[in-house]
MARKOLTI-358168 format. One record per residue: x, y, z of N, C-alpha, C, O in turn; residue in one letter. Coordinates in pm, whole numbers, plus 50000, padded with zeros to 5 digits. Example, Ala and Ser with C-alpha at 12.3 -4.5 7.8 and 13.67 -1.06 7.14 Angstrom:
BEGIN
513194943150780512304955050780513204967050780514244966850846A512854977550708513674989450714512905000350787513415011450804S
This chain:
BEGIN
500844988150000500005000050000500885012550000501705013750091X500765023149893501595036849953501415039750072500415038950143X502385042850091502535053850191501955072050187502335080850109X500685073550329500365084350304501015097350314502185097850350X500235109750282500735119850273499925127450331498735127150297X500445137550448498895146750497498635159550404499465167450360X497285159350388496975167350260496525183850384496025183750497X496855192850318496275206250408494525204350358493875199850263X494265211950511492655213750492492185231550457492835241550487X491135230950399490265245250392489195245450494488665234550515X488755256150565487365252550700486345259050615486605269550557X485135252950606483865264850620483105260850743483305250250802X482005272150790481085262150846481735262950985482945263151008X480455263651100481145259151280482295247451304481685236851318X482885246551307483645236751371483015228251461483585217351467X481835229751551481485225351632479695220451601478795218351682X479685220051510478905210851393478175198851374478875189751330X476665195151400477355182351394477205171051334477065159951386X477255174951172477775172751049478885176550996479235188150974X479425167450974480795171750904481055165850748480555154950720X481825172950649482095169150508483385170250465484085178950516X483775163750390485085162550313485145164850155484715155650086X485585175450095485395180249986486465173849876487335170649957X486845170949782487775163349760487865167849570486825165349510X488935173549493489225180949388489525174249297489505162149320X489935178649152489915173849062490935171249003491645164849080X491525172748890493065166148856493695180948806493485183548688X494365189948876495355203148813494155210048921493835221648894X493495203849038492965221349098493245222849226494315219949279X492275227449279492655225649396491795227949540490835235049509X491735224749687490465225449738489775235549779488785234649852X490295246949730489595266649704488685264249628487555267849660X488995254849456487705256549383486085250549440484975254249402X486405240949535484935235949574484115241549662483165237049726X484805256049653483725265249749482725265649735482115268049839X481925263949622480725263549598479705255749701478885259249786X480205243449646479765233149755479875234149894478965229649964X481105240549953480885241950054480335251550128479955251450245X480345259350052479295271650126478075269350138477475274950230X477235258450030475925253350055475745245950134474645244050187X476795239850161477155226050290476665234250446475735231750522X477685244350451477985249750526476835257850578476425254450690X476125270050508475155272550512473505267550568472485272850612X473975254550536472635241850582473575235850725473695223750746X474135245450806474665239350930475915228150940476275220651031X476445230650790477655215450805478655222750868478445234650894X480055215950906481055218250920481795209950762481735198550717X482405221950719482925213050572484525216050588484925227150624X485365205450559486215207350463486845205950353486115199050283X488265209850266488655208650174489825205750182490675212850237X490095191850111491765195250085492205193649969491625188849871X494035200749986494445197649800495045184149828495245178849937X495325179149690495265161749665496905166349655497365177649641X497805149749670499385156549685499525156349532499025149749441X500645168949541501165176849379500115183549355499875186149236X499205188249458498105196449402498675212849516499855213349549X497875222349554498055229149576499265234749701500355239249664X498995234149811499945234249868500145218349915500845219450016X500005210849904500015199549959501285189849922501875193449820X501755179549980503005178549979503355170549814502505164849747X504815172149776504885162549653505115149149693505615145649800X504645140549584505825127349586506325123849453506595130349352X506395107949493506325103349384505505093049274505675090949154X504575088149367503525080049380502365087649370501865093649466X501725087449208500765097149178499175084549103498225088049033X499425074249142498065064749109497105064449190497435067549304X496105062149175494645064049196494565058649345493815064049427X495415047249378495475037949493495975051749601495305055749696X497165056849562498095070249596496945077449689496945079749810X495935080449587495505096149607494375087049721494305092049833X493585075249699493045071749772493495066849931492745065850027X494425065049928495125065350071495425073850138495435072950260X495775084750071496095097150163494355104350214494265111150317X493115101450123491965102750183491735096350278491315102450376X491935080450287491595071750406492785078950537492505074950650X493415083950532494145089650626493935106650663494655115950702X492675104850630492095121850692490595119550697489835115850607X490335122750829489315124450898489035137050991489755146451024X487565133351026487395145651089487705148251214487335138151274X488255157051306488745160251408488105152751563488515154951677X487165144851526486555133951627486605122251588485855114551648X487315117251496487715102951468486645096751452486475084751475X485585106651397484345096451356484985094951209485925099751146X483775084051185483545081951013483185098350940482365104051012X483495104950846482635115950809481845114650733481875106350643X480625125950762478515119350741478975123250572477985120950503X479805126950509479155128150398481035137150322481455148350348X481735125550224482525128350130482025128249982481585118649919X482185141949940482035146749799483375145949667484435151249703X483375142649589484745138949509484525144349382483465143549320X485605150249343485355155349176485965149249083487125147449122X485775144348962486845138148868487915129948927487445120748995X489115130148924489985124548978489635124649117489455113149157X489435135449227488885131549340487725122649382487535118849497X486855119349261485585112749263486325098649267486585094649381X486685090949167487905083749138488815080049283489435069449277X488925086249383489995083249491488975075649588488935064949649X487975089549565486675086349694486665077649653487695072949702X486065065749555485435057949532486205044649583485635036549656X487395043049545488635036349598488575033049791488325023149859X488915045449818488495049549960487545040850018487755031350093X486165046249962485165042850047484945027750001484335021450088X485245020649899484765008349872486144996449990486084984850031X487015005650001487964999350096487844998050189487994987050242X487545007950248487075013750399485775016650422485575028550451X484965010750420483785016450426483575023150537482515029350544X484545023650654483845031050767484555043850779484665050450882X484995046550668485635060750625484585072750605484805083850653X483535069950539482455080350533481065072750547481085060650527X480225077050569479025073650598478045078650440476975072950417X478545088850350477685092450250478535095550180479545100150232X478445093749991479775095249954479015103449755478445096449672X479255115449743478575122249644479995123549516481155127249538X479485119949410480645115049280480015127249215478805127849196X481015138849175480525148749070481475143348941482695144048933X480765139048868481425134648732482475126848747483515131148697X482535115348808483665108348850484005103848737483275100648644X486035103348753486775095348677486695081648708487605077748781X485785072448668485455060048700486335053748622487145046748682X486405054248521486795047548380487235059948293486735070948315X488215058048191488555062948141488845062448020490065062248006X488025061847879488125055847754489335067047693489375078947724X490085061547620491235070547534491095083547497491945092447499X489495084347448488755097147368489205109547494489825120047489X488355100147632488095114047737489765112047804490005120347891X490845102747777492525108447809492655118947712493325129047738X492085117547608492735127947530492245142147554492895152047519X490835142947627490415152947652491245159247795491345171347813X491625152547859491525154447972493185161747933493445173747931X494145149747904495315161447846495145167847774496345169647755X494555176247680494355184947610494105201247717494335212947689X493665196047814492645203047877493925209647999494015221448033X494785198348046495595204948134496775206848062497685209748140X497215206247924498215212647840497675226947840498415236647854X496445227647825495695240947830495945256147925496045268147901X495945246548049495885252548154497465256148213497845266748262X498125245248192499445249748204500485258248121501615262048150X499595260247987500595270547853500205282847939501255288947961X499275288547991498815301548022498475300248162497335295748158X498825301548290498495299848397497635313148470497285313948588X497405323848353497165340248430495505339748412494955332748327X494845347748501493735347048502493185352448329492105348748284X493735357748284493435363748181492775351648054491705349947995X494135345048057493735329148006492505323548042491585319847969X492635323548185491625317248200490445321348152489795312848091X490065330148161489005342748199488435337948017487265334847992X489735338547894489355333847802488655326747735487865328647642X489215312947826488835301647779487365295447890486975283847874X487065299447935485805299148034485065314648069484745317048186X484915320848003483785332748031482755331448068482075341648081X482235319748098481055318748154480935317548266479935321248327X482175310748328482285310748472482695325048566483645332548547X481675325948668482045332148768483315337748765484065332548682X483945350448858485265355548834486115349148966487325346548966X485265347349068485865340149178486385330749139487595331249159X485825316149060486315305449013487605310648853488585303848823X487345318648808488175326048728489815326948853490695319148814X490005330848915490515336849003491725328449045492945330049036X490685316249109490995304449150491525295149072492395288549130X491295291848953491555280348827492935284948820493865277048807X493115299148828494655308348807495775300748880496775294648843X495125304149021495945300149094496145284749137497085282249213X495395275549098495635263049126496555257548993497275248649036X496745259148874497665262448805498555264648828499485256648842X498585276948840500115278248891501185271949037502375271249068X500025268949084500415258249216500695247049224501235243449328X500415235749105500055225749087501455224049046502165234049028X501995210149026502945202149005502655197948868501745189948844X503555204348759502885201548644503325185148581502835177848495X504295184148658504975167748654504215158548737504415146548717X503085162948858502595156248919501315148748867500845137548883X500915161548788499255162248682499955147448584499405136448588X501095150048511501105144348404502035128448471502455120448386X502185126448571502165111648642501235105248653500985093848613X500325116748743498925107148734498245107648590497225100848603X498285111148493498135100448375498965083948322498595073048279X500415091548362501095078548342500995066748445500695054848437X501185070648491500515058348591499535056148602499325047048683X498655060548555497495051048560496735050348433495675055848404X497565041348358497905037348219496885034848202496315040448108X496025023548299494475018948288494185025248402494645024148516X492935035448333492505041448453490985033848474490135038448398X490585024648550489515021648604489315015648704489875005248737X488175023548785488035021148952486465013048934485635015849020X486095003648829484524997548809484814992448916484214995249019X485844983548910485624973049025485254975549186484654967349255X485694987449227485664995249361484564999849334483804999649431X484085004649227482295011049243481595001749280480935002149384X481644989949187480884978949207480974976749376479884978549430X481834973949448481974974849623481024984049713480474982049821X481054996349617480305003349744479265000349862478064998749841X479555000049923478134997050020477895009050080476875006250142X478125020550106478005035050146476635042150062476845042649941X475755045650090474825050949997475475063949916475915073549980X475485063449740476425070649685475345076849607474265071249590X475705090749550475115100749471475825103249376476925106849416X475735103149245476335105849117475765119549058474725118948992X476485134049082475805146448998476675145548868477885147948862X475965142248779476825141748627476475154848551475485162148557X477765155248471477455172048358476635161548257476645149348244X476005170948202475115173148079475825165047907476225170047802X475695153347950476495143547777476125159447629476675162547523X475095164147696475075171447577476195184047510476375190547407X476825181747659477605193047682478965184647674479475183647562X479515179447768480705169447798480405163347920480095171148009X480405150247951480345141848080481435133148046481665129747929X482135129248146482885117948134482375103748243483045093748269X481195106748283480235101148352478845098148289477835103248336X478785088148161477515088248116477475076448060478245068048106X476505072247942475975058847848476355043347921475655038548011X477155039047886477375022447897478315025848046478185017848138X479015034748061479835034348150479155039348322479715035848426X477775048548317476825051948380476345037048439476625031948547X475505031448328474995018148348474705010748427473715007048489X476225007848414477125000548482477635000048610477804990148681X477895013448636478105014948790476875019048860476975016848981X475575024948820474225026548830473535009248860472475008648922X474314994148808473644984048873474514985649032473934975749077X474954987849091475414991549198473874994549278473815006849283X472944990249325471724991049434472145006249544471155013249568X473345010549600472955016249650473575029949591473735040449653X473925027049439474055039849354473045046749330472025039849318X472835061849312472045067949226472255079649156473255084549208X471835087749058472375098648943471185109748952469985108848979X472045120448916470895127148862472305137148779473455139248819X471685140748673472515154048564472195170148631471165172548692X473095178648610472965190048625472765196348436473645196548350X471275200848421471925200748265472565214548251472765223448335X472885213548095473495224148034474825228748120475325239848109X475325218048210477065218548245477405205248199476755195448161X478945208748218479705201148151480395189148283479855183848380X481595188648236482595181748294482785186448468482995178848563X482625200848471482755205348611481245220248687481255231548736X480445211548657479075214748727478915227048801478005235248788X480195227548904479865235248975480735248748958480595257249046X481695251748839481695260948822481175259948694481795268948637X480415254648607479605259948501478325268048543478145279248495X477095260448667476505268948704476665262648872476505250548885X476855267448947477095273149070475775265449111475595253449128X475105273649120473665276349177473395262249168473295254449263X473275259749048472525246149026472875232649063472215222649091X474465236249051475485219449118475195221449276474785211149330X475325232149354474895233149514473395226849520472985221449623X472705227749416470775230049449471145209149473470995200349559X471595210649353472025192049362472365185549433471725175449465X473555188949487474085185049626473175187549742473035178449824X472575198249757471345197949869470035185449842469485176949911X469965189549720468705176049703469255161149735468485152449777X470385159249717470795147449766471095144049928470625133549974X471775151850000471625153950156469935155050224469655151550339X469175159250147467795161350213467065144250182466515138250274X467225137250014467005124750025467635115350152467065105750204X468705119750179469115109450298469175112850408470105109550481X467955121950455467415128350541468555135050671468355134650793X469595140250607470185149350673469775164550673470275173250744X469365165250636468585177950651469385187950555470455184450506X468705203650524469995209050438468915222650470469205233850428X
C-alpha cells in the first residue's frame, strides 16, 4: 500500500457542527475551487472541509501519483473526532479516489457524492483530459483563463489561476502515466456507502455517462441525477445549480439541508 501523505485542509462552516464533510478536487485544481459546495454545505449547518490532493496545491509532493496514491492519503484524513465523516464529495479524479476509499474502507464516510467521476477512462476522454491540462498549464494568468471559460464566475476565474500555477505540472502528468488503465469499476461495484452521482450534461461533455453510467448505476445503493446544460465541472459551470444538487441529495438521505 503507499505510503500516506497529509493533505492541508480549507474550513467552512462551525467547527462545532454536527455534520461534518470532506470536499475532495479534481486533477490540476485545487480545494479553494469547491467553494461552491461548501458554502451550501455549510450554510445548511455543516462543518465542511477541503483539501488539496498531493502535487496539488499546497500539499505535499511525491512520487507516487496512482489512483490507489491519492486514495490513501483520503483514508488517512478524517474529521477532528475520529468519527467516520457523514458525507465525502469527490470531483473527477477526486471522485475516482473517493470511490477507491470508500469501497475499501467503508467506515471512512458514511455518504459519499461523485461529481462526474473519473470511473473509467476511455482514450477519447485521456485525450480530453490532456488536452485540457496542456491548456491550463501554457497560460496559467487569470486572463487565460478568463478566456477560455467566460462563463464562469470571476471568483472561480481567480481560482483556476491560481491552482495552476500551484500545481505540480509533473505531478498532473504522472497521474496520467501511471494510471495507464484508469479504472476504479471494480471499487464502484463494492460500494456499500449510499452514493450520489451529479453528472454534467452528455450534451455538453460528461465523462460520467451511456454504457459506463449503466454500469456502475447496477450498483443498488448507487444513484444519478445530471445538472443540465454543464459540463465536465458542474459547479463552476452553474454554481447555483450543482449546490441545488448537492442539497437535494443530503435532504434524500434525510440529513437535513
Amino acid at each position: 500500500m503507499p505510503s500516506p501523505v497529509t493533505l492541508p485542509r480549507l474550513g467552512w462552516g462551525d467547527p462545532r457542527a454536527d455534520r461534518q464533510a470532506l470536499l475532495v478536487h479534481g486533477l490540476g485544481s485545487t480545494g479553494a475551487l469547491m467553494w461552491r459546495y461548501a458554502v451550501a454545505l455549510a450554510d445548511a449547518g455543516w462543518r465542511v472541509e477541503a483539501v488539496d490532493l498531493r502535487g496539488h496545491g499546497t500539499a505535499p509532493r511525491a512520487l507516487d501519483y496512482s489512483i490507489d496514491a491519492y486514495a490513501t492519503d483520503l483514508v488517512h484524513t478524517g474529521p477532528s473526532d475520529d468519527e467516520p465523516w457523514d458525507l465525502v464529495l469527490g470531483h473527477s479524479l477526486g471522485g475516482a479516489a473517493a470511490t477507491v476509499a470508500a469501497a475499501d474502507t467503508p467506515a471512512w464516510t458514511r455518504h459519499l457524492v461523485l461529481v462526474d467521476p473519473a470511473i473509467h477512462l476511455a482514450d477519447a476522454d485521456r485525450d480530453v483530459v490532456r488536452a485540457s491540462q496542456e491548456q491550463a498549464f501554457a497560460d496559467t494568468s487569470v486572463a487565460a483563463v478568463r478566456a477560455a471559460h467566460p462563463e464562469w464566475v470571476e471568483l472561480d476565474v481567480e481560482l483556476k489561476a491560481v491552482a495552476a500555477a500551484q500545481a505540480s505540472r509533473w505531478a498532473v502528468e504522472q497521474t496520467s502515466e501511471q494510471n495507464d488503465t484508469w479504472d476504479v469499476r471494480e471499487a464502484a461495484s463494492r460500494l456499500t456507502v449510499p452514493t450520489h452521482v451529479i453528472g454534467g450534461d452528455p450534451a455538453v461533455y460528461s465523462i460520467f455517462t451511456g454504457e459506463l453510467a449503466r454500469q456502475v448505476l447496477q450498483n443498488p445503493v448507487v444513484t444519478m441525477a445530471v445538472v443540465a446544460g454543464t459540463g465536465h465541472s458542474p459547479h463552476r459551470d452553474d454554481p447555483d445549480a450543482a449546490a441545488a444538487a448537492l442539497l437535494d441529495a443530503v435532504r434524500a438521505w434525510g440529513l437535513g439541508a
